[in-house]
KESE-254714 format. One line per 4 residues: number of its first residue (from 1); their letters; for each residue x, y, z of N, C-alpha, C. Coordinates in nm, 2 decimals. Layout:
<nodes>
NUM) a) X Y Z X Y Z X Y Z; ...
</nodes>
This chain:
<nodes>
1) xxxx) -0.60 -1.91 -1.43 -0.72 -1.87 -1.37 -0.70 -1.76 -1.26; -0.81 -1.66 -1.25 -0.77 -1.52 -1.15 -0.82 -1.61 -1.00; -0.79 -1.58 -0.93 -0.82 -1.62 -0.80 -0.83 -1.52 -0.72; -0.76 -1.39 -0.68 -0.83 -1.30 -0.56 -0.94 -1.17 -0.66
5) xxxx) -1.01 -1.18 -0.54 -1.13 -1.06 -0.54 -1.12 -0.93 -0.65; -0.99 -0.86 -0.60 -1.00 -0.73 -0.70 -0.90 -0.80 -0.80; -0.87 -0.89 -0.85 -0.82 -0.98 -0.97 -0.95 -0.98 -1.10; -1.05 -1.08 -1.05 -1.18 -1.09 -1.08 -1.22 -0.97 -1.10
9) xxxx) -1.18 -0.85 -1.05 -1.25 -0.72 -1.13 -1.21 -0.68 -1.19; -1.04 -0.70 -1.21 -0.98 -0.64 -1.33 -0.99 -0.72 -1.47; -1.04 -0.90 -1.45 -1.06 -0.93 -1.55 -1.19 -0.94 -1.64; -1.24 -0.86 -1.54 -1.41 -0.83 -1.58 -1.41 -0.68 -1.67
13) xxxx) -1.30 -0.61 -1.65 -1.30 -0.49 -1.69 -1.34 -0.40 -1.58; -1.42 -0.43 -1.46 -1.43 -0.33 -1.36 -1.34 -0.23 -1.33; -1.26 -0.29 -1.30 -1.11 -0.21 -1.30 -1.03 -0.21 -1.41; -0.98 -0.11 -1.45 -0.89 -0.08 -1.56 -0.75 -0.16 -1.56
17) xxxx) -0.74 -0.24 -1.64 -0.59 -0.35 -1.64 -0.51 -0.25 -1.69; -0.51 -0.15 -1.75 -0.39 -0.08 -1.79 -0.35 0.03 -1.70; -0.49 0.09 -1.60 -0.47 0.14 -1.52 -0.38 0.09 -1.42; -0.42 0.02 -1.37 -0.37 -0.08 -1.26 -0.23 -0.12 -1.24
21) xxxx) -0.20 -0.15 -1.44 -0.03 -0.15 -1.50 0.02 -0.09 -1.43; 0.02 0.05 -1.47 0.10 0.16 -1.53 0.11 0.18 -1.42; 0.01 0.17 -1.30 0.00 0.25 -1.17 0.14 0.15 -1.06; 0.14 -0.02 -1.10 0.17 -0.07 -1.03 0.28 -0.21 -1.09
25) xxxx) 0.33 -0.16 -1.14 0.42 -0.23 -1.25 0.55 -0.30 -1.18; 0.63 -0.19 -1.10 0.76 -0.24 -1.01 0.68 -0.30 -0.91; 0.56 -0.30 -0.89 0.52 -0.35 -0.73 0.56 -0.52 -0.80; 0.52 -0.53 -0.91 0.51 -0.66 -0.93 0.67 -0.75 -0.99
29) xxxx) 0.73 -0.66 -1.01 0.87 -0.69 -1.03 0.93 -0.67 -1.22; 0.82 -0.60 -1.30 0.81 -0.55 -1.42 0.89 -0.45 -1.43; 0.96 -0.41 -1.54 1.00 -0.32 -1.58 1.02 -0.23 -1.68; 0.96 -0.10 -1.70 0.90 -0.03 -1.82 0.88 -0.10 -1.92
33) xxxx) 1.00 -0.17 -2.01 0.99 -0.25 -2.15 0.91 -0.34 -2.17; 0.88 -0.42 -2.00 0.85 -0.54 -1.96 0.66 -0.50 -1.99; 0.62 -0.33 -1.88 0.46 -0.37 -1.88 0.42 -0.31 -2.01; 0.54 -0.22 -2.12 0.47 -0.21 -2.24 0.43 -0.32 -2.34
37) xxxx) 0.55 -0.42 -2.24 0.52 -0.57 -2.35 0.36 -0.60 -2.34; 0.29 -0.63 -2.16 0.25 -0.67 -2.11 0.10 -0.62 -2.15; 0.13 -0.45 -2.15 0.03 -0.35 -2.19 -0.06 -0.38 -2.34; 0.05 -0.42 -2.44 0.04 -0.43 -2.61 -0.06 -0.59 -2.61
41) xxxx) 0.04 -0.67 -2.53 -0.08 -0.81 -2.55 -0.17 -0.77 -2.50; -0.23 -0.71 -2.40 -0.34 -0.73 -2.35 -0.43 -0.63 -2.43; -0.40 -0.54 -2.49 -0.52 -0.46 -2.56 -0.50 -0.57 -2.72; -0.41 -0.65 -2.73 -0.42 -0.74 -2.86 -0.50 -0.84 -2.85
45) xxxx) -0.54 -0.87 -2.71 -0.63 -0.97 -2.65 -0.76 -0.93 -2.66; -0.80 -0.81 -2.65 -0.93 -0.69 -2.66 -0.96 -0.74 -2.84; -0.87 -0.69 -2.92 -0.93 -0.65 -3.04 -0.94 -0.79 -3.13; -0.85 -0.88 -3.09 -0.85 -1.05 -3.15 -0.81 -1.14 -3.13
49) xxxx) -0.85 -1.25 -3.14 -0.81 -1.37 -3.05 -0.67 -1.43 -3.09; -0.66 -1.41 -3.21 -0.56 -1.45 -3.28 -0.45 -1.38 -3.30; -0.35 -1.39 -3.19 -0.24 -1.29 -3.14 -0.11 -1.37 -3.19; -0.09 -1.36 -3.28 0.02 -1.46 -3.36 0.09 -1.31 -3.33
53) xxxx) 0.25 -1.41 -3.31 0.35 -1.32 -3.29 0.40 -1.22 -3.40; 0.36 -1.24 -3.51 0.38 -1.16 -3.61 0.28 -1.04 -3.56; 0.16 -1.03 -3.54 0.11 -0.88 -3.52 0.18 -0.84 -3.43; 0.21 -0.90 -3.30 0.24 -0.84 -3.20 0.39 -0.76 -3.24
57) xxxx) 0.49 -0.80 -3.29 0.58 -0.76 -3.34 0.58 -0.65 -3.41; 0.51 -0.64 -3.51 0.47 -0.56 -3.61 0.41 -0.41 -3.54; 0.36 -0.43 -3.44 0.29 -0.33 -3.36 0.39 -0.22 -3.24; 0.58 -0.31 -3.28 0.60 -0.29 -3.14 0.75 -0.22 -3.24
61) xxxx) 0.85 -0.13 -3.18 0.93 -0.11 -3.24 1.09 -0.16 -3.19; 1.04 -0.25 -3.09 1.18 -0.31 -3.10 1.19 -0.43 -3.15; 1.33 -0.50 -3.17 1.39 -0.61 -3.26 1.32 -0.69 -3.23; 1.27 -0.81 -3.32 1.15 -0.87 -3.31 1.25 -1.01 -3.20
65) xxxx) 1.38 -1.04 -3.23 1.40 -1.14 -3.19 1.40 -1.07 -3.04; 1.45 -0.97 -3.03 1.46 -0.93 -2.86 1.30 -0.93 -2.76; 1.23 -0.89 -2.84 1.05 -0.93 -2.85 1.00 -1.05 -2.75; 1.07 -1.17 -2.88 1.07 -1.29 -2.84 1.09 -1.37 -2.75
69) xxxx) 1.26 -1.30 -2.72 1.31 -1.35 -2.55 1.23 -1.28 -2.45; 1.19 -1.21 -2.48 1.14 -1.11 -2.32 0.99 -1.21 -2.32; 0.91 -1.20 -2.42 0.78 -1.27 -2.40 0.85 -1.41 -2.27; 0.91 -1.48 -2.40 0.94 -1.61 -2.28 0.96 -1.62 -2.20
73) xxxx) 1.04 -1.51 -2.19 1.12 -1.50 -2.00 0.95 -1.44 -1.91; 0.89 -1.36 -1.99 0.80 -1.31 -1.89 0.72 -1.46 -1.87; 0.70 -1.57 -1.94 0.61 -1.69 -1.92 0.70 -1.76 -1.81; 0.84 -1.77 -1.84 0.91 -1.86 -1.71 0.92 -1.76 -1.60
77) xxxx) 0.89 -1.61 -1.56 0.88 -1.55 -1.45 0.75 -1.57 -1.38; 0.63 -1.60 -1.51 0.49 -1.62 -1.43 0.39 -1.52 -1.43; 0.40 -1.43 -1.54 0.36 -1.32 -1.58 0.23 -1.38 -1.68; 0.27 -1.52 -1.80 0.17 -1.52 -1.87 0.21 -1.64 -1.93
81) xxxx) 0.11 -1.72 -1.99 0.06 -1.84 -2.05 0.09 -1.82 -2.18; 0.19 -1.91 -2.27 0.18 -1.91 -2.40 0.13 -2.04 -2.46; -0.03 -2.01 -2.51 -0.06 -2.09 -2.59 -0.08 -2.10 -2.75; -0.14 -2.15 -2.83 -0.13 -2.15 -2.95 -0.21 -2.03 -3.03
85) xxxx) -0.11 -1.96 -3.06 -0.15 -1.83 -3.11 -0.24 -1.74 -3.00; -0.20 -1.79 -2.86 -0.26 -1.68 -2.81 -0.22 -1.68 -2.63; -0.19 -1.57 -2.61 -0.15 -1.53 -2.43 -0.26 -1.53 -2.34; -0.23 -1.55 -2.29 -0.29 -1.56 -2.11 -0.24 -1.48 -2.03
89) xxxx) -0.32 -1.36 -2.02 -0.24 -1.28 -1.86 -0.26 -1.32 -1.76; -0.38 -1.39 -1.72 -0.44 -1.43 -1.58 -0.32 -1.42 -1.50; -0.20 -1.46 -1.50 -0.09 -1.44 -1.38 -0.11 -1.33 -1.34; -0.04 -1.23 -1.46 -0.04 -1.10 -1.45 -0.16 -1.00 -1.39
93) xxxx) -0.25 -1.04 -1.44 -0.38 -0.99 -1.34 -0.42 -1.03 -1.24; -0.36 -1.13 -1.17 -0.37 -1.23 -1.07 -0.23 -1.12 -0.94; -0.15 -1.14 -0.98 -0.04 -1.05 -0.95 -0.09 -0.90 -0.91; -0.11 -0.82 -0.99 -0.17 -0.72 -0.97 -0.30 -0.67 -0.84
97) xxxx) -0.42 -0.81 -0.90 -0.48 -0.81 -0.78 -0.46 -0.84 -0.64; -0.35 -0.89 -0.61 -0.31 -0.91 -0.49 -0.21 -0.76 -0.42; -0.19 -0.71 -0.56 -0.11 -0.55 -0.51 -0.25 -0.48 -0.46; -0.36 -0.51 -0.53 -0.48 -0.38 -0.51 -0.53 -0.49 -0.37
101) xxxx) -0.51 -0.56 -0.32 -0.56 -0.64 -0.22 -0.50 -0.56 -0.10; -0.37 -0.60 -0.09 -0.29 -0.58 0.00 -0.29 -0.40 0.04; -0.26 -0.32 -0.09 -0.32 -0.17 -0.09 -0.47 -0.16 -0.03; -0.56 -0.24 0.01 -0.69 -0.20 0.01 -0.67 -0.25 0.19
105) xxxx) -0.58 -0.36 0.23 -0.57 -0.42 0.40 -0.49 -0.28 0.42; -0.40 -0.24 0.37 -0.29 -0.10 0.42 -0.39 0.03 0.45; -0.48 0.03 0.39 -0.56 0.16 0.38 -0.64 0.14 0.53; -0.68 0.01 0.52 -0.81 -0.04 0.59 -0.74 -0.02 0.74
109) xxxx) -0.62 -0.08 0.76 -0.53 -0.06 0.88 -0.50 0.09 0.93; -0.43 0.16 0.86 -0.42 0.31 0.85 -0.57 0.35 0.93; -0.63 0.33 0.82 -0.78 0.45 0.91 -0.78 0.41 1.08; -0.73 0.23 1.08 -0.79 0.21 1.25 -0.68 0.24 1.32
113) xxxx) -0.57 0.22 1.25 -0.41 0.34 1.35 -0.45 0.44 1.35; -0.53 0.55 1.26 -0.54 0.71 1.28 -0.67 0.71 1.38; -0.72 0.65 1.33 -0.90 0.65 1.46 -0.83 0.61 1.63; -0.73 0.51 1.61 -0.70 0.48 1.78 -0.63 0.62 1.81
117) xxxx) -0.53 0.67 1.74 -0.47 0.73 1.80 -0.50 0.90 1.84; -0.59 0.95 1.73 -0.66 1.03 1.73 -0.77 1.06 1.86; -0.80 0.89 1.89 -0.91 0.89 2.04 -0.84 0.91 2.14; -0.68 0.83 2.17 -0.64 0.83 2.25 -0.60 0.99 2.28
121) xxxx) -0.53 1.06 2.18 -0.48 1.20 2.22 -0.59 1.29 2.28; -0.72 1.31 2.18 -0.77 1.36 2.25 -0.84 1.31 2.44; -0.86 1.18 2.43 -0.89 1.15 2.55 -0.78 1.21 2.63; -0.64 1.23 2.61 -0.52 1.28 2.66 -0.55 1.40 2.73
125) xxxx) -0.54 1.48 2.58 -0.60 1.66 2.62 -0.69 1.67 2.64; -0.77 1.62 2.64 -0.96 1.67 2.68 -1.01 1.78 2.62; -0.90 1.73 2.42 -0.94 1.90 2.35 -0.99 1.76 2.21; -1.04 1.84 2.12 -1.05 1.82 2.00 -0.93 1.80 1.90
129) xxxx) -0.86 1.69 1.81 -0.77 1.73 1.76 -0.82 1.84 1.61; -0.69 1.92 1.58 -0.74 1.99 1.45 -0.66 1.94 1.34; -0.67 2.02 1.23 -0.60 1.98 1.11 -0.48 1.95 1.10; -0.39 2.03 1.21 -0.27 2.03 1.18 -0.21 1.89 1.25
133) xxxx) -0.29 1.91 1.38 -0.28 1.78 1.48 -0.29 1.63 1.35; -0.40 1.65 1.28 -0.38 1.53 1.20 -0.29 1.54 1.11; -0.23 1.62 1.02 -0.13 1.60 0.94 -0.02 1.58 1.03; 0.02 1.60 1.15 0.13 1.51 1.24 0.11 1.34 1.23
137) xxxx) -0.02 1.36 1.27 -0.04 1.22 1.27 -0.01 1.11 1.16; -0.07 1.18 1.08 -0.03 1.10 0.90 0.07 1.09 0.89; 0.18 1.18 0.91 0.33 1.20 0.87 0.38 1.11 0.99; 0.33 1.09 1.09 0.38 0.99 1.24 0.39 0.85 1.15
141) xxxx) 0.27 0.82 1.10 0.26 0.66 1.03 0.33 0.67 0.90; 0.35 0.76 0.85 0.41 0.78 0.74 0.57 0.71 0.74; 0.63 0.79 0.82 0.75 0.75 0.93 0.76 0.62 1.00; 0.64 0.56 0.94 0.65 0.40 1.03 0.66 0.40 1.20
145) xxxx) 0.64 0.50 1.26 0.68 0.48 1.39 0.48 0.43 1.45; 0.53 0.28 1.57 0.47 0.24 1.55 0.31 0.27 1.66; 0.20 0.26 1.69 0.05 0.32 1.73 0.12 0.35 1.91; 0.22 0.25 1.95 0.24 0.23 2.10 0.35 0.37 2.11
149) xxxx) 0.42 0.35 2.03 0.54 0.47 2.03 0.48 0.60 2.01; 0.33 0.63 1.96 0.33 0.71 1.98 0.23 0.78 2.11; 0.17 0.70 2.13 0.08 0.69 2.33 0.21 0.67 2.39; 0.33 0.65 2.39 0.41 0.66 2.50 0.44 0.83 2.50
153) xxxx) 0.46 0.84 2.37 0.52 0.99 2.34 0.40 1.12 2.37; 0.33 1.06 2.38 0.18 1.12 2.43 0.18 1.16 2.58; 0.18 1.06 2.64 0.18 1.04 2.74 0.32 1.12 2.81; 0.46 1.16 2.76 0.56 1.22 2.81 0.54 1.32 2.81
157) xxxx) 0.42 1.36 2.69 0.43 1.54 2.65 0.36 1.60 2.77; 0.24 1.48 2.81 0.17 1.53 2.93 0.23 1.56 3.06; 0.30 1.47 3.07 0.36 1.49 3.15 0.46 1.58 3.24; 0.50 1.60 3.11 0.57 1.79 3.08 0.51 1.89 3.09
161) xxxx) 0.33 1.85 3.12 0.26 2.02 3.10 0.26 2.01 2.95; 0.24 1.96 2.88 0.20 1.99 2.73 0.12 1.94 2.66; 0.01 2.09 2.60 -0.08 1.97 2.49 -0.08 1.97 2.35; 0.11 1.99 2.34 0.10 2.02 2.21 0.18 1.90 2.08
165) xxxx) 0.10 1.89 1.98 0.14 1.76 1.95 0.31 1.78 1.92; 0.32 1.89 1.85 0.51 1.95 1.80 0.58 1.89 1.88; 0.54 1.93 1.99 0.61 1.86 2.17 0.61 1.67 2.13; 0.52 1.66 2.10 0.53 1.47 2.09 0.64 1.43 1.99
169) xxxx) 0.58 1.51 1.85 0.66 1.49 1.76 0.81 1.53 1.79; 0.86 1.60 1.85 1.01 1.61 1.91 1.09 1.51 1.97; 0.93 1.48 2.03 1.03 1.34 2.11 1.03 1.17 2.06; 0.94 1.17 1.93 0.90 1.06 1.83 1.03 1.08 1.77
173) xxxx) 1.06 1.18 1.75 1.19 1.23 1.60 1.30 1.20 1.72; 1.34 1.23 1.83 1.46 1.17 1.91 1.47 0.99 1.95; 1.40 0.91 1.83 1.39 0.81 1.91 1.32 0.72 2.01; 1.18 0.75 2.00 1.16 0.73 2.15 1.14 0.54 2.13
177) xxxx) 1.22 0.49 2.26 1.22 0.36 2.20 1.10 0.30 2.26; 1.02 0.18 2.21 0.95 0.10 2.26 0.90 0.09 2.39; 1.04 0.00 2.46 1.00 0.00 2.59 1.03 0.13 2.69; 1.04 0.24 2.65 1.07 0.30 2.70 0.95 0.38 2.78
181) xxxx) 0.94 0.33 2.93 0.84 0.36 3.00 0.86 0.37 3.11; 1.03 0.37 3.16 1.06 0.41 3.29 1.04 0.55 3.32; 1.00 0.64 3.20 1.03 0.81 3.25 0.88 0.85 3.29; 0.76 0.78 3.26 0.64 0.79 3.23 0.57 0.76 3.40
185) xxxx) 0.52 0.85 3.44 0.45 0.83 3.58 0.35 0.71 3.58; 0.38 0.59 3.62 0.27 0.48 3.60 0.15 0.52 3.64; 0.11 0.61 3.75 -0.06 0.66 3.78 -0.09 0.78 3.67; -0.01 0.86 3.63 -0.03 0.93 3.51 -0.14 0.79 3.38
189) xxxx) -0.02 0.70 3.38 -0.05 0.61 3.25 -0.19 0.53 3.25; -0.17 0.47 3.38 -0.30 0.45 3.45 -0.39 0.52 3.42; -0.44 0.66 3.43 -0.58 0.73 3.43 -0.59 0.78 3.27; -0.48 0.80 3.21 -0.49 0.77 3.05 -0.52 0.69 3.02
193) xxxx) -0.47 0.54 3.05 -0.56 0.44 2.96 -0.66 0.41 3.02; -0.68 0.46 3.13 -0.85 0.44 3.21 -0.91 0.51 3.10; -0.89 0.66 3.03 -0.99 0.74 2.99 -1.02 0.66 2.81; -0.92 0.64 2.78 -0.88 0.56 2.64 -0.99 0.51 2.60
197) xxxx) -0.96 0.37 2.74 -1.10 0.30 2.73 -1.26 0.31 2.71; -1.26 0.41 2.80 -1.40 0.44 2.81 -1.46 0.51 2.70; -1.38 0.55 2.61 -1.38 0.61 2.50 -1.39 0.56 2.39; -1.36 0.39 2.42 -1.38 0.28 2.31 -1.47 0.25 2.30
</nodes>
């Protein structure tokens, strides 16, 4: 049985199951041979109920006994249900939907890392960020470096007289660690995150 949300859409057909495959195959621990296997039942599951291993074989060009063992192994990894004359993906679509879950919390996070930090620089400079300002930014989280490291690195550029983000990014790319907040004027940091605020 599917159990998460965009699961339920892919076994509704909302979402494309082959899409979804092809798109997200290693996320799930598959490997090319594995989601063409995975790919063939499931459009065999579309056209008839009665998926006797002889069609499925017949349809596929490798050795039928090699066929065989991979199906089973994909049932004891948890990929799919073998019952009488016929498969079960629900794992597999179950699996999947938790990739498009988790992709959908990553996106959802991102926008509110790019909106905080976006508020805070500009509250910084008291300018508008532009295009270029944001592709720093994208490439900042891209880089995993994390929403604090980069308001520290904010806050150093200012402090130097700078409102340029290159200047930030110079000092994000040297490392800037965590706690590192001895160099940073505490009444500087103060009237920055006074402005932050007010801006929330």
């Amino acid at each position: 049985m599917v159990k998460n949300k965009f699961g339920k859409l892919i076994k509704s057909r909302t979402i494309s199951f082959i899409e979804v495959l092809i798109g997200n195959y290693n996320k799930i621990g598959l490997n090319e041979l594995e989601a063409l296997i995975i790919a063939k039942l499931y459009y065999l599951s579309l056209e008839d109920n009665n998926q006797s291993f002889d069609v499925i074989a017949s349809s596929m060009t490798i050795n039928e006994n090699e066929l065989a063992e991979k199906i089973v192994e994909l049932e004891k990894l948890g990929y799919l249900d073998i019952e009488t004359n016929k498969y079960s993906l629900d794992k597999t679509i179950d699996k999947l939907g938790m990739v498009l879950e988790n992709s959908d919390n990553q996106i959802s996070d991102r926008k509110q890392d790019i909106g905080e930090i976006v508020s805070y620089i500009e509250s910084s400079f008291q300018r508008t960020i532009t295009s270029k300002d944001l592709i720093l930014i994208n490439h900042w989280l891209d880089e995993k470096y994390e929403v604090d490291d980069i308001k520290r690195a904010v806050l150093k550029t200012m402090q130097n007289g700078v409102d340029n983000l290159k200047y930030t990014d110079a000092i994000l790319t040297n490392n800037v660690k965590k706690d590192e907040e001895e160099d940073v004027d505490p009444k500087l940091k103060a009237i920055i995150d006074s402005m932050y605020e007010n801006r929330r």
